[in-house]
C-alpha positions in Angstrom: 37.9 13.2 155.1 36.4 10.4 152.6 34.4 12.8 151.2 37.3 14.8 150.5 38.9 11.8 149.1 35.7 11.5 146.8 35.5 15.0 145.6 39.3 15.2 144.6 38.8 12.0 142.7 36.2 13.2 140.9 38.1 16.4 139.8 40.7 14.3 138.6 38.7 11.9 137.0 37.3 15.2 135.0 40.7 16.4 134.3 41.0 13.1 132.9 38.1 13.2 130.2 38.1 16.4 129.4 42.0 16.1 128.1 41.4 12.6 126.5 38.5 14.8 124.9 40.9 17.8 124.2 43.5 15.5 122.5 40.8 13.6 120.8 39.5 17.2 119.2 42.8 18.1 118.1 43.6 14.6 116.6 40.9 15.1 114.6 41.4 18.7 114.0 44.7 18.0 112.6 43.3 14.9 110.6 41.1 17.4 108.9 43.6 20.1 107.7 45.7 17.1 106.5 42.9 15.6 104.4 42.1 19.6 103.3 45.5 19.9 102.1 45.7 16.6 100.0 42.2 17.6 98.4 43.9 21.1 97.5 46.7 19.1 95.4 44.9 17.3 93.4 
């Protein structure tokens, strides 16, 4: 049973990260294309 309780915790905690690291990426990703874009203007 508390091992259980462990092992669930960790999944979530991993779930966690790897979204915060998902968004992060995209943040980024979308940063870049915007900065890509405004170099194309000038």
């Amino acid at each position: 049973m508390f091992e259980q309780n462990i092992a669930d915790g960790a999944n979530i905690f991993i779930t966690i990260v790897a979204v915060i690291i998902g968004f992060a990426a995209a943040m980024g990703y979308i940063d870049y294309n915007k900065t890509k874009k405004q170099e194309n203007k000038h």
